[in-house]
SERO-4910 file (N, C-alpha, C, O; in steps of 0.05 Angstrom, whole numbers):
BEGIN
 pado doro    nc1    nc2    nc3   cac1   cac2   cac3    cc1    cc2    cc3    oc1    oc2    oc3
  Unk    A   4589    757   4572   4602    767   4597   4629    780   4589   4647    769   4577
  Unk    A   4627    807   4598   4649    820   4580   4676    815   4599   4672    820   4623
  Unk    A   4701    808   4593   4723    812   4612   4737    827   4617   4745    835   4595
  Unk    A   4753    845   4640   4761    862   4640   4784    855   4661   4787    833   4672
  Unk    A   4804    883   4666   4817    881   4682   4819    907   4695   4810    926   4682
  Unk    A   4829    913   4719   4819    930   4743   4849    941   4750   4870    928   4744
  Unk    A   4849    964   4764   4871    973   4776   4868    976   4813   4883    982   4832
  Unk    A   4835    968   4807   4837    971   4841   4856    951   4855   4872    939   4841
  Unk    A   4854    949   4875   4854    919   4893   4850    941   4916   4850    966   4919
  Unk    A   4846    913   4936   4848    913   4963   4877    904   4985   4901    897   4981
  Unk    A   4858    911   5013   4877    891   5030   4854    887   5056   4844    906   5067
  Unk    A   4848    858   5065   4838    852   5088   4846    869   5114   4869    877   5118
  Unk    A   4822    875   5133   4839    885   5153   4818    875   5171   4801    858   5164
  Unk    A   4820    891   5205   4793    874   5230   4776    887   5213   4779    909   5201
  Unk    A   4749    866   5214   4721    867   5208   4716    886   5180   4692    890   5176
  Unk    A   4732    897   5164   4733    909   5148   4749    903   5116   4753    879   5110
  Unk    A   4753    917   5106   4767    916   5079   4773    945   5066   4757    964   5066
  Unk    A   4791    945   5059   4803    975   5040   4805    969   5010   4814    947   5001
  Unk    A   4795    990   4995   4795    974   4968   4815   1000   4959   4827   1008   4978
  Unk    A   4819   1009   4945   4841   1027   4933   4849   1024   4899   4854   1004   4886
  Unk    A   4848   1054   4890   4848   1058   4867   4876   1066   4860   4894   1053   4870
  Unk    A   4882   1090   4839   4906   1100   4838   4912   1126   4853   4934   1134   4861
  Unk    A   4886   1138   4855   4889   1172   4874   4867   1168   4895   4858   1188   4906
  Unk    A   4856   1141   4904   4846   1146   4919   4826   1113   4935   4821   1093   4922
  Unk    A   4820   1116   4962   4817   1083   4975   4788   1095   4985   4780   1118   4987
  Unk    A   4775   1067   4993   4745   1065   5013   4750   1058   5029   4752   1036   5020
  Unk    A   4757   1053   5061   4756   1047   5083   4726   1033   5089   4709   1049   5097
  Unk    A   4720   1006   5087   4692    996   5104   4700    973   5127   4712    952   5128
  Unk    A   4685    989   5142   4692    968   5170   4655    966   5178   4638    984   5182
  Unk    A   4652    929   5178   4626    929   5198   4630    939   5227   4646    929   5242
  Unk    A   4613    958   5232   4610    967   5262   4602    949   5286   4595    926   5280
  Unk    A   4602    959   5314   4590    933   5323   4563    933   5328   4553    919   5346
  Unk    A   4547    949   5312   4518    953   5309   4504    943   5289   4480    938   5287
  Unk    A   4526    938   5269   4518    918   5237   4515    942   5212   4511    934   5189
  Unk    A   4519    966   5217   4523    980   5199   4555    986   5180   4577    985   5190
  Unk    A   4550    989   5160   4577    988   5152   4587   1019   5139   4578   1033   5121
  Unk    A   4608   1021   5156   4623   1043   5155   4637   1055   5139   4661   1050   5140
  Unk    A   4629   1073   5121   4649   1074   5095   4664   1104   5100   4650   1124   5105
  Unk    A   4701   1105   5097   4714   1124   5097   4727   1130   5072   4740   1110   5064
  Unk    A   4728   1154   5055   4744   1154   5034   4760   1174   5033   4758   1198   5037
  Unk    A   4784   1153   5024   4807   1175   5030   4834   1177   5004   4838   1161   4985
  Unk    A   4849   1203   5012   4860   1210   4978   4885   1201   4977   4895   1204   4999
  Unk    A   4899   1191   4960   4925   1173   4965   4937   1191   4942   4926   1194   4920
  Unk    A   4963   1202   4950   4981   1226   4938   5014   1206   4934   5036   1213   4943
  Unk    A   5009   1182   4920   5041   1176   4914   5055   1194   4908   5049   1212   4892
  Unk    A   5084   1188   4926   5104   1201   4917   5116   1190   4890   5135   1203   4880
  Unk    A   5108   1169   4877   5118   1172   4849   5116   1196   4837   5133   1208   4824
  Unk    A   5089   1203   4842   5073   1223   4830   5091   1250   4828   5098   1262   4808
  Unk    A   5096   1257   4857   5115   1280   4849   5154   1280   4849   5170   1299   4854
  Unk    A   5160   1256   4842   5189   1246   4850   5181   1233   4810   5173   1210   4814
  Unk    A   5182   1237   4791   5174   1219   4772   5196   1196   4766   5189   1178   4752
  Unk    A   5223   1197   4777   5245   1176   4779   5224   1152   4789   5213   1137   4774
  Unk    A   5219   1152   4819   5210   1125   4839   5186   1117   4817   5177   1095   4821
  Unk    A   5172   1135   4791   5155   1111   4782   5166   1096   4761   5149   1085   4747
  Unk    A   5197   1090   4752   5201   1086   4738   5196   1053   4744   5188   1046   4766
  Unk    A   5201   1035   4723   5204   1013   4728   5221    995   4750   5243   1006   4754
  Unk    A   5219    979   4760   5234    965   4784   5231    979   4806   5218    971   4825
  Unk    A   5243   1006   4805   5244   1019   4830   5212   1028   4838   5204   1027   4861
  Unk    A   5197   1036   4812   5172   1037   4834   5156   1010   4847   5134   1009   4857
  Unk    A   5173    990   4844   5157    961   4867   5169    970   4900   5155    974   4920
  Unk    A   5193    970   4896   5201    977   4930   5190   1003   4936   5191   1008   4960
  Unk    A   5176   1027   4921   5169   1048   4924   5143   1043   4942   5136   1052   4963
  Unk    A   5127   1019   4917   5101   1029   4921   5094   1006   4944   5072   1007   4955
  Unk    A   5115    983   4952   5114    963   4974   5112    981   5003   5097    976   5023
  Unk    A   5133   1002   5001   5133   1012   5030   5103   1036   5033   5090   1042   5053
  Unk    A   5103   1042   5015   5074   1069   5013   5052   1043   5022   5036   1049   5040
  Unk    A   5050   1014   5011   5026   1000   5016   5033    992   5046   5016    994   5064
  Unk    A   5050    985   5048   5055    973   5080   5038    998   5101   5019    995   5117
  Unk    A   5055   1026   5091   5047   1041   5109   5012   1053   5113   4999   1060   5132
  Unk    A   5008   1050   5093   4983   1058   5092   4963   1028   5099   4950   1032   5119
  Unk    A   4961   1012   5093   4961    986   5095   4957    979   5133   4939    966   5144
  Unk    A   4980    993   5145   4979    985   5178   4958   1014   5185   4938   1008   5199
  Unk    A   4959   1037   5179   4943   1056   5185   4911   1053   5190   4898   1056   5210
  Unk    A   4903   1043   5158   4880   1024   5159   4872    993   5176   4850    983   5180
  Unk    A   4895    985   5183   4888    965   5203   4885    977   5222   4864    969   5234
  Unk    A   4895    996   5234   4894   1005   5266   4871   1021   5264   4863   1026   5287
  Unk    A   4852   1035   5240   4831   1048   5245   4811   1026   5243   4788   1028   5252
  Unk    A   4823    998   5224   4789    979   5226   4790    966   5251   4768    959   5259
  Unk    A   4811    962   5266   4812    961   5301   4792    972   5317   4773    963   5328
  Unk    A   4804   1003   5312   4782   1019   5333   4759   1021   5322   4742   1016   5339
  Unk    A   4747   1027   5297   4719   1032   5290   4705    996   5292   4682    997   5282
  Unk    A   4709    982   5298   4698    954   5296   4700    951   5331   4684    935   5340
  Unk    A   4714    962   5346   4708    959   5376   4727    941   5386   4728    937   5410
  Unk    A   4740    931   5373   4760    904   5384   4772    918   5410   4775    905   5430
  Unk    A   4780    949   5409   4797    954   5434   4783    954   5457   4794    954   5479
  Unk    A   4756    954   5453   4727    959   5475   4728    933   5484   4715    929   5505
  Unk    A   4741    913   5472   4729    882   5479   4745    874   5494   4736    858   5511
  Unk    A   4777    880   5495   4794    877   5520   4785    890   5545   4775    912   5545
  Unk    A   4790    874   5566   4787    893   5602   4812    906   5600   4832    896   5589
  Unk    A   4812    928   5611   4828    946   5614   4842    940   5630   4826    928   5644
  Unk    A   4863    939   5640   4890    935   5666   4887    968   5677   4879    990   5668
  Unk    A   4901    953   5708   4902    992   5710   4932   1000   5702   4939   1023   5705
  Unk    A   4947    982   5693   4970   1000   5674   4961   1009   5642   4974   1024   5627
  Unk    A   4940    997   5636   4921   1014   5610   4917   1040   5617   4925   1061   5607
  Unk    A   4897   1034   5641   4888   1066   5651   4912   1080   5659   4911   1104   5656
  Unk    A   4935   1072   5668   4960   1092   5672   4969   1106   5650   4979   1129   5650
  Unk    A   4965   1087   5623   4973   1097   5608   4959   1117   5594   4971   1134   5581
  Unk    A   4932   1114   5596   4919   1131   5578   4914   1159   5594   4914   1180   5581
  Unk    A   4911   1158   5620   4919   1179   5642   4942   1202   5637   4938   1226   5639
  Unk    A   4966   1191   5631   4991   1201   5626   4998   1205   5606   5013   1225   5604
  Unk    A   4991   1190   5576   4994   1195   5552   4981   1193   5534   4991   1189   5512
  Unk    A   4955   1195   5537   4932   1207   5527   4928   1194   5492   4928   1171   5484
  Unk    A   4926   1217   5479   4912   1208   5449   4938   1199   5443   4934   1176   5434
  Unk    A   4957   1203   5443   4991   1192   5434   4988   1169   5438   5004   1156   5425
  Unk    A   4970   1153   5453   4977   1111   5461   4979   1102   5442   5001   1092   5435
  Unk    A   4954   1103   5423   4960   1098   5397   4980   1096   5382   4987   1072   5378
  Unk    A   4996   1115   5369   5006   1124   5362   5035   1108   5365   5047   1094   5348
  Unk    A   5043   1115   5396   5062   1093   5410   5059   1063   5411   5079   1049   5413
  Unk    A   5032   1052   5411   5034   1025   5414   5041   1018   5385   5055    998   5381
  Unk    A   5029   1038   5355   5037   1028   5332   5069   1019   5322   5081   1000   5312
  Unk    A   5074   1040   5329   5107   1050   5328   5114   1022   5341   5116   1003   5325
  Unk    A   5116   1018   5362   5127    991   5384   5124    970   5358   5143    961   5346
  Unk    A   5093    965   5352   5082    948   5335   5103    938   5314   5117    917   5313
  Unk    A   5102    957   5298   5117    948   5271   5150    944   5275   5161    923   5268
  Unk    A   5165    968   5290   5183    964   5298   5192    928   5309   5213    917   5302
  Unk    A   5172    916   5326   5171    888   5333   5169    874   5305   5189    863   5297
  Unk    A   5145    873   5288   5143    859   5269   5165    860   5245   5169    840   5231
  Unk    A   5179    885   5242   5205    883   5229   5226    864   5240   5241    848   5229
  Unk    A   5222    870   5263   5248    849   5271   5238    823   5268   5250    805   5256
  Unk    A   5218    820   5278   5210    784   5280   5215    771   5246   5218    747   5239
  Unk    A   5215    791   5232   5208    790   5201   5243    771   5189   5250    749   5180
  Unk    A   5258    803   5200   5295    792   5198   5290    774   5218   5270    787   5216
  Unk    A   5288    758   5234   5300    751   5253   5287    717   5232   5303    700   5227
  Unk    A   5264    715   5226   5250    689   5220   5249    682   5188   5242    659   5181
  Unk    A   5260    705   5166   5267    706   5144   5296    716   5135   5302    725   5113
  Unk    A   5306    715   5147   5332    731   5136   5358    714   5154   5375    701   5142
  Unk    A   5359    718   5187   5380    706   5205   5378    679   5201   5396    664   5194
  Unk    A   5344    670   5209   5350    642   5223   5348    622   5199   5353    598   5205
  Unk    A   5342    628   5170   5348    603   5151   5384    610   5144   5397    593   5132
  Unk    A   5394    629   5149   5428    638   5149   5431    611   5168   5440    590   5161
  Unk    A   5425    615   5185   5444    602   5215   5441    588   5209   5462    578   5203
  Unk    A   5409    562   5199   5406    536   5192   5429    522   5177   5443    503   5183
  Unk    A   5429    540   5155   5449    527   5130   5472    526   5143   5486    505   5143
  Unk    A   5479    544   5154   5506    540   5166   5523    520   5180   5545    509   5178
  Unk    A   5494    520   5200   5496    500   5213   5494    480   5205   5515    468   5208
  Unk    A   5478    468   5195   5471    447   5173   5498    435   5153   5504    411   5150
  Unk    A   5514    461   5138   5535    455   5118   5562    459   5142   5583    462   5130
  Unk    A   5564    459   5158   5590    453   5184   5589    432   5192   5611    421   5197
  Unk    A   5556    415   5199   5561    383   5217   5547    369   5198   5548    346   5206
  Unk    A   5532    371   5173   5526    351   5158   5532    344   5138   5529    321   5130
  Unk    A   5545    367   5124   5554    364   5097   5586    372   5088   5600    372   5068
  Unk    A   5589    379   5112   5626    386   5106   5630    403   5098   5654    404   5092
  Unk    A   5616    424   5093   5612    449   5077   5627    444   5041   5645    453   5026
  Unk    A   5603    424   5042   5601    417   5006   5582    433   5003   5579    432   4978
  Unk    A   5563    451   5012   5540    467   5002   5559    499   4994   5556    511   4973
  Unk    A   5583    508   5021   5590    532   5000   5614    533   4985   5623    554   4975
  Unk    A   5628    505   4986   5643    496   4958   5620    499   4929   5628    509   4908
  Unk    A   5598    491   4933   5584    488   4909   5563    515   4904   5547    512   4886
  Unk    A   5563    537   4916   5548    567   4923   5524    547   4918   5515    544   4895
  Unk    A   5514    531   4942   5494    527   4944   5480    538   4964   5456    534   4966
  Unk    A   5495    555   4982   5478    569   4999   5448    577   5004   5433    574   5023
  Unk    A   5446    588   4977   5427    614   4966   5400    596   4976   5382    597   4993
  Unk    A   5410    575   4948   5379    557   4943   5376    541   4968   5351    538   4970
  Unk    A   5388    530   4989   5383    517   5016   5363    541   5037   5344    532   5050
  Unk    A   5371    570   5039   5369    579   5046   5340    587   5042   5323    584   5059
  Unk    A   5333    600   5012   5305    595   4994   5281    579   5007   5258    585   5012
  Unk    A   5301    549   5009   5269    524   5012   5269    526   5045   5248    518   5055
  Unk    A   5289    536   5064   5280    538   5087   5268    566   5091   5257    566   5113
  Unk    A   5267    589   5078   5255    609   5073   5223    600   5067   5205    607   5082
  Unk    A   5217    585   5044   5193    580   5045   5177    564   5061   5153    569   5065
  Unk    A   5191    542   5074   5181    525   5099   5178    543   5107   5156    549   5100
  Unk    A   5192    567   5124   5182    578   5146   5167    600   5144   5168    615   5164
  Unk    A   5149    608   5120   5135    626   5105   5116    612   5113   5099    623   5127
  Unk    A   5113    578   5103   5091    569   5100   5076    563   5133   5054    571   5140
  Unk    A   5095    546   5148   5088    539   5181   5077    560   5188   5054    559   5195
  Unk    A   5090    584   5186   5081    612   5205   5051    622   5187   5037    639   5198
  Unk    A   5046    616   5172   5017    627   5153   4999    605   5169   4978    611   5181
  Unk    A   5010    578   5167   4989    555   5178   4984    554   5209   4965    542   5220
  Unk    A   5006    570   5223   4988    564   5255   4985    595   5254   4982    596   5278
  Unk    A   4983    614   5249   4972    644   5255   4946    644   5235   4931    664   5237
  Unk    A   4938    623   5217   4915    618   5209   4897    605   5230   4873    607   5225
  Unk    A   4902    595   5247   4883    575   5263   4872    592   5297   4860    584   5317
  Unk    A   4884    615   5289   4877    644   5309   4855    647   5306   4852    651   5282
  Unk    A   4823    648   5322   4803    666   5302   4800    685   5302   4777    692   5301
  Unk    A   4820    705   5303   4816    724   5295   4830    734   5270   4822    754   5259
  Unk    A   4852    720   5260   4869    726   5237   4853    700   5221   4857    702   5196
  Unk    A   4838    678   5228   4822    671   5202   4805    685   5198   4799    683   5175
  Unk    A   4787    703   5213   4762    724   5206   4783    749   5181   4776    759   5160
  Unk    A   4802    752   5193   4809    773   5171   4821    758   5142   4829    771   5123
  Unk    A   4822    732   5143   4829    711   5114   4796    718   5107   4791    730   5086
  Unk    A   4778    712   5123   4749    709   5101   4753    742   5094   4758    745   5070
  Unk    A   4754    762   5106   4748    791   5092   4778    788   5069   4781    810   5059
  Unk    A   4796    770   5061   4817    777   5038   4797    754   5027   4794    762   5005
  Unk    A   4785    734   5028   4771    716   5010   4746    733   5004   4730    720   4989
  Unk    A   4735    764   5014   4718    772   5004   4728    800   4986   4714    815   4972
  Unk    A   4755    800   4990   4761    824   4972   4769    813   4945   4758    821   4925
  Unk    A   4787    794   4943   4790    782   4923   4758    768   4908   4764    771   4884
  Unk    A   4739    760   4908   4722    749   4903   4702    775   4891   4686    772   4872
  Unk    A   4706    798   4905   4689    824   4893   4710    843   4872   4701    864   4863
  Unk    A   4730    837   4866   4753    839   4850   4743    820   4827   4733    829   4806
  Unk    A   4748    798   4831   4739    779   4813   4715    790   4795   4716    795   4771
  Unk    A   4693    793   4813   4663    793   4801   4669    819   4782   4663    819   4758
  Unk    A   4680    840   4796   4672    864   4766   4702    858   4744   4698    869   4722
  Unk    A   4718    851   4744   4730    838   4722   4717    811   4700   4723    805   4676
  Unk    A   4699    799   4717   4693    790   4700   4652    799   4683   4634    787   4671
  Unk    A   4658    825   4694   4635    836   4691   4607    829   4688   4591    830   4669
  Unk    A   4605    821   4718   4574    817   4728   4574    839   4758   4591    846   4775
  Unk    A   4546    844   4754   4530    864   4779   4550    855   4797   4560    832   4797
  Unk    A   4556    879   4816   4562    875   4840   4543    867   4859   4534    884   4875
  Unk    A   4534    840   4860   4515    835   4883   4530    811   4901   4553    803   4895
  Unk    A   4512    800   4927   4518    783   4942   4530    758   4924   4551    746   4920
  Unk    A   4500    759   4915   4503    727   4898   4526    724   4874   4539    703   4870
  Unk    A   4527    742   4864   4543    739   4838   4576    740   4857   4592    722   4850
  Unk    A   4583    753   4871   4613    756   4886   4618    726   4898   4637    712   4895
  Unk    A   4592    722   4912   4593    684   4926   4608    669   4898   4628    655   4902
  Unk    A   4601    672   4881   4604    649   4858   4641    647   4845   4650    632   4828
  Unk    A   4656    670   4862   4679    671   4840   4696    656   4861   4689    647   4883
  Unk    A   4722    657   4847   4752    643   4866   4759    661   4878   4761    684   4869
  Unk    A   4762    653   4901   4778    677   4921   4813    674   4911   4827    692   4921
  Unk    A   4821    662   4899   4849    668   4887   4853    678   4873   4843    672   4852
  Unk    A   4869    700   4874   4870    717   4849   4905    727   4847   4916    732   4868
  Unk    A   4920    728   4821   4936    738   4814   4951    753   4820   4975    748   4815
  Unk    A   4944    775   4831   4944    807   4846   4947    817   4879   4942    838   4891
  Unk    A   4960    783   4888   4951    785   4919   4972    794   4928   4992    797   4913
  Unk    A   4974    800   4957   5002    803   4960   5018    779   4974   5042    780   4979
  Unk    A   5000    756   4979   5013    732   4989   5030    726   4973   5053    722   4980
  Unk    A   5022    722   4945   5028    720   4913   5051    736   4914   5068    719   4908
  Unk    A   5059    749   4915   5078    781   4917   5107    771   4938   5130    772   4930
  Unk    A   5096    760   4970   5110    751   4986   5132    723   4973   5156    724   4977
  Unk    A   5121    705   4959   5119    681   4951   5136    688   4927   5157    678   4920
  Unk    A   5123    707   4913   5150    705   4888   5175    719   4894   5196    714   4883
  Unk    A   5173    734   4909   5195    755   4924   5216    735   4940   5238    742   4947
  Unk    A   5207    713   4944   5222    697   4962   5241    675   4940   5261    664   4949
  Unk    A   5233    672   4913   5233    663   4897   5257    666   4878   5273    651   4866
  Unk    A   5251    700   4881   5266    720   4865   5295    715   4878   5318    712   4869
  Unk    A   5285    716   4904   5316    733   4921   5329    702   4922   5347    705   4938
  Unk    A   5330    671   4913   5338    652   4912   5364    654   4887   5387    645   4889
  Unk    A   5351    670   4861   5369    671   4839   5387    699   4852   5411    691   4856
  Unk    A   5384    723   4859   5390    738   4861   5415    730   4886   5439    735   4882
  Unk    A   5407    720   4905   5430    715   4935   5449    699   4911   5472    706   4910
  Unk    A   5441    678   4893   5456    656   4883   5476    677   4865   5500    676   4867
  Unk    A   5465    692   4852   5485    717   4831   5505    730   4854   5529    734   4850
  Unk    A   5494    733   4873   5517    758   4903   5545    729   4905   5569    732   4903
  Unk    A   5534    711   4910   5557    694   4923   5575    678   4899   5596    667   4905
  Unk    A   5563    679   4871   5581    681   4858   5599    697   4844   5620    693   4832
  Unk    A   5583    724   4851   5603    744   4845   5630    747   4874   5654    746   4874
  Unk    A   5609    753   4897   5627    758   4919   5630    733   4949   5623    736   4972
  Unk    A   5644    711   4934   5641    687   4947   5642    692   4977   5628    681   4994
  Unk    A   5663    710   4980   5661    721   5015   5648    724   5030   5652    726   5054
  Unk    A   5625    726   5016   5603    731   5035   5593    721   5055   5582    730   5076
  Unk    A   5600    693   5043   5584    668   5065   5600    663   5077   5597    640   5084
  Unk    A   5625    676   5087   5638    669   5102   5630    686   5128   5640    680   5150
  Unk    A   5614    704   5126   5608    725   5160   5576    720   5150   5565    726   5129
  Unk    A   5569    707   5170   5527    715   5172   5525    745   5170   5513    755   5151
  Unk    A   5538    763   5191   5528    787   5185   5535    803   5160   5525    824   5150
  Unk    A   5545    796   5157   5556    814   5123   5538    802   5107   5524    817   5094
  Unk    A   5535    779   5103   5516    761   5080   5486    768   5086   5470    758   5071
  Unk    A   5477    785   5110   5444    787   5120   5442    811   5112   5419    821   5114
  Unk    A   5467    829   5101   5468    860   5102   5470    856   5072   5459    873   5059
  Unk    A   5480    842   5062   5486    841   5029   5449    834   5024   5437    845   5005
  Unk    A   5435    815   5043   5414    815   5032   5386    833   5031   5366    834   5017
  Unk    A   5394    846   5053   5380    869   5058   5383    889   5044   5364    904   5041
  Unk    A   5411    896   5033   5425    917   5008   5406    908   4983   5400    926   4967
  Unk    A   5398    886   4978   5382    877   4953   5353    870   4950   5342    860   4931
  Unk    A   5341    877   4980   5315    878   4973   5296    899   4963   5272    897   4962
  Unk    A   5311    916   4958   5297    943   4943   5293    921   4916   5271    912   4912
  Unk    A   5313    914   4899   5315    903   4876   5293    869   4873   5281    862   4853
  Unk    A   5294    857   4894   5279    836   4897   5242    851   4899   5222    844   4886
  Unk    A   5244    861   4910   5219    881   4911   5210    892   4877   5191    883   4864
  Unk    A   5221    904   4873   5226    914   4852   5217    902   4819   5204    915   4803
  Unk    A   5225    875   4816   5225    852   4796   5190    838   4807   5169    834   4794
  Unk    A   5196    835   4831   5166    822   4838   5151    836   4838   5128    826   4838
  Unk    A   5152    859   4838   5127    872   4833   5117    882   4802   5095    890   4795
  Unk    A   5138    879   4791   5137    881   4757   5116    851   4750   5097    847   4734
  Unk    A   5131    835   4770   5119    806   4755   5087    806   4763   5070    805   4745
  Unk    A   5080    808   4789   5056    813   4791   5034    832   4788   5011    832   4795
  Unk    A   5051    854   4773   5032    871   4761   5027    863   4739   5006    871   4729
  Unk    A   5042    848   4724   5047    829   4689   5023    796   4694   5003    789   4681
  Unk    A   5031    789   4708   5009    773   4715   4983    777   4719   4965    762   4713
  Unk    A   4983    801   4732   4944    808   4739   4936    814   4716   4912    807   4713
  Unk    A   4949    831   4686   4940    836   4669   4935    820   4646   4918    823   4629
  Unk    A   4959    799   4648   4958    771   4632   4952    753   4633   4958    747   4657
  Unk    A   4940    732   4621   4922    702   4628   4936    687   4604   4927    685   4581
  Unk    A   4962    675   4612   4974    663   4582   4997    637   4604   5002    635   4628
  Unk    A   5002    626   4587   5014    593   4607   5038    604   4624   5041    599   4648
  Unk    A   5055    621   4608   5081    630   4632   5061    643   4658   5056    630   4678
  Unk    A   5053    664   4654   5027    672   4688   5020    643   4698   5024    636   4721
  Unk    A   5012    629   4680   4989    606   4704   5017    594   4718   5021    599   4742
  Unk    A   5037    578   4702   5054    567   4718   5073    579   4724   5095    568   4723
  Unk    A   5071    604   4733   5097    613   4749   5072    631   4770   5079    638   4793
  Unk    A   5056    634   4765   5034    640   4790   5026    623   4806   5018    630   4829
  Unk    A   5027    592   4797   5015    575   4814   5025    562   4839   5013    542   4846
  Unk    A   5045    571   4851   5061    578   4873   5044    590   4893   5038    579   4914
  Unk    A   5035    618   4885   5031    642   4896   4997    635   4901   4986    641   4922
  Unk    A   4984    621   4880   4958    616   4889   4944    599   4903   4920    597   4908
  Unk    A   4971    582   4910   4974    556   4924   4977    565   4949   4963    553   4964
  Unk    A   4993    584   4960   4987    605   4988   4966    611   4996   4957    611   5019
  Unk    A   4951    621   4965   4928    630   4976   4900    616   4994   4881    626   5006
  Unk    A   4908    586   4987   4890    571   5006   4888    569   5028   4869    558   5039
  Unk    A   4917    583   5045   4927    586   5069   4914    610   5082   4900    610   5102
  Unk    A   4922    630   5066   4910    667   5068   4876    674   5059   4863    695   5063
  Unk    A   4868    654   5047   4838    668   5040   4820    641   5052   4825    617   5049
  Unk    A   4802    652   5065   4778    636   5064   4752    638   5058   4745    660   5049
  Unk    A   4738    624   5059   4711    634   5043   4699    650   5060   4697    642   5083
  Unk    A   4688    676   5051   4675    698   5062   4650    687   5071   4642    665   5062
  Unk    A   4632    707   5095   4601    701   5094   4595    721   5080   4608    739   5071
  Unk    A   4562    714   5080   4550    744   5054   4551    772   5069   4546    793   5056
  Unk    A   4556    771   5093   4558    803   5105   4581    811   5102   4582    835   5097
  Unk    A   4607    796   5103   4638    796   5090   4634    801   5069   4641    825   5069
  Unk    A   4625    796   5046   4618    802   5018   4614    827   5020   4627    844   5007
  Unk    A   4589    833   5042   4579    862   5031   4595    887   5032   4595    907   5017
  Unk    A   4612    878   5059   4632    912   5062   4651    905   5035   4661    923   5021
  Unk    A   4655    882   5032   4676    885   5000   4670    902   4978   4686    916   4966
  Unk    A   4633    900   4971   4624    904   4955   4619    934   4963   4616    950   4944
  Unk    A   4619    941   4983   4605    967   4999   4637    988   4983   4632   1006   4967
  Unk    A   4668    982   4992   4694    995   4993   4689    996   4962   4685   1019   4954
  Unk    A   4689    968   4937   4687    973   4916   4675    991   4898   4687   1003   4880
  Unk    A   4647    994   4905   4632   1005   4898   4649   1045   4902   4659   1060   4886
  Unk    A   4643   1046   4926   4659   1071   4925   4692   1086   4915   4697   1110   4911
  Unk    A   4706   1068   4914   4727   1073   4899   4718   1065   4866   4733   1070   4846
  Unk    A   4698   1056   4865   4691   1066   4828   4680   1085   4824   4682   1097   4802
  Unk    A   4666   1094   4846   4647   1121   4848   4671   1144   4838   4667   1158   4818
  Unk    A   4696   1144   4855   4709   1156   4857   4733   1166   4824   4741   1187   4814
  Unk    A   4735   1135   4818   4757   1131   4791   4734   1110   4784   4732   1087   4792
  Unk    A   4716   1126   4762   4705   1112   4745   4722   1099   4727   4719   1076   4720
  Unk    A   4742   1114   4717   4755   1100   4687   4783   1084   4706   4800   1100   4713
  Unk    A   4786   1060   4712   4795   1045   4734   4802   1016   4723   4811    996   4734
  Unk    A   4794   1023   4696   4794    996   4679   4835    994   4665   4847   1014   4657
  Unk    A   4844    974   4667   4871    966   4650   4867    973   4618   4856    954   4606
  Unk    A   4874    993   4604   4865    995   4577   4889    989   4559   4886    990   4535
***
């Protein structure tokens, strides 16, 4: 069994999966007729014509916001081609809306969308483990935490608590565990042609849905990262922790760079299988029990369905 390594990956989305090469992705969403829908489409990084952003470091925050964006595009089309919007009753402020602002709803409800999810993002990773510590090092500890720039790392382990709570009850949704089994079926059809067997049902059933290359993995070390990195800011510029808002702006000034390192590491990891990867990955794959669940074999198939066509596309796709 020959081993290999891959440049595709994916990302879970409703009823579907995106698998994605370097110039180009498969769109498969099950329909609500049982057919599966395959779209292929051409992905034009701006590394590509900017050749600075592919340099090292900087192309992780480059290529984080190009995946985000493209990433939500494909969710909002495995939405509509899978019917989910058909399955809500309409309000008649739906019909007002679609009356008055027509093909644009879309468009507008996305915008609203992310705009919300950014904030909920600062507001539940960035403000509220600030305020904790604060609060915390004013009535419990006398503020022996920023005599000692212990800030950073308090801030870190309540960063990851609240990484982890918010994964474990938006897991217990069924509709965001149906889209964990389609990331336990992208990773698992990932798996199978790296470790080079047929792309079939059976052979994809048999692998780990954890894999190296995730972006939970990505989230998890990024959170990791920015523990040493906040700890470097406040010993250079102890001031910081003296205003929340200046210290949430100093950290937001540094997540291009936290981005940046973590995405070096997990691109170094997917390609390496040596003891520094396993134990400094095993964090990140330890998430993954939260984010992936085991696929059924029709989950399998659109995995296998997106794969298949983005090899069609970039035969030579292999890590050389």
């Amino acid at each position: 069994m020959e081993q290999r390594k891959t440049t595709i990956g994916g990302q879970a989305l409703i009823e579907g999966i995106v698998m994605r090469g370097k110039n180009s992705a498969a769109l498969a969403v099950r329909l609500p007729n049982g057919q599966i829908d395959i779209e292929e489409k051409t992905l034009k990084p701006i590394r590509e014509k900017y050749k600075i952003l592919g340099l090292p470091i900087i192309r992780g925050a480059v290529n984080f916001v190009e995946t985000l964006i493209f990433g939500y595009q494909c969710l909002m089309e495995s939405a509509e081609k899978s019917g989910m919007d058909d399955m809500e009753a309409e309000s008649k402020f739906d019909k007002w809306l679609e009356e008055h602002i027509g093909d644009k709803l879309m468009a507008i409800v996305g915008v609203v969308s992310a705009v919300l999810g950014v904030a909920l993002s600062l507001v539940l990773f960035m403000y509220l483990p600030s305020f904790l510590v604060d609060i915390f090092d004013k009535y419990v500890t006398n503020n022996v935490l920023d005599a000692h720039r212990l800030h950073p790392l308090f801030e870190g382990i309540i960063k990851i608590i609240v990484f982890v709570l918010y994964m474990v009850v938006v897991a217990q949704m069924p509709d965001i565990k149906r889209v964990f089994m389609y990331h336990g079926a992208e990773h698992k059809t990932i798996f199978c042609y790296e470790n080079g067997l047929p792309l079939t049902v059976e052979n994809v059933r048999k692998q780990s849905r954890f894999h190296p290359r995730c972006g939970t993995s990505f989230m998890f070390v990024m959170m990791i990262i920015s523990i040493f990195i906040s700890t470097a800011l406040i010993v250079v510029f102890p001031s910081l922790s003296q205003s929340r808002p200046l210290w949430v702006l100093a950290k937001l000034l540094v997540l291009p760079l936290v981005m940046g390192i973590g995405y070096e590491f997990i691109k170094y990891a997917g390609r390496h299988d040596n003891v520094f990867t396993k134990i400094t990955s095993a964090p990140g794959l330890w998430m993954q029990r939260i984010s992936t669940v085991e696929p059924t074999d029709d989950m399998i198939e659109v995995g296998i369905a997106a794969f298949n066509r983005v090899l069609e596309m970039e035969p030579d796709c292999d890590v050389k």
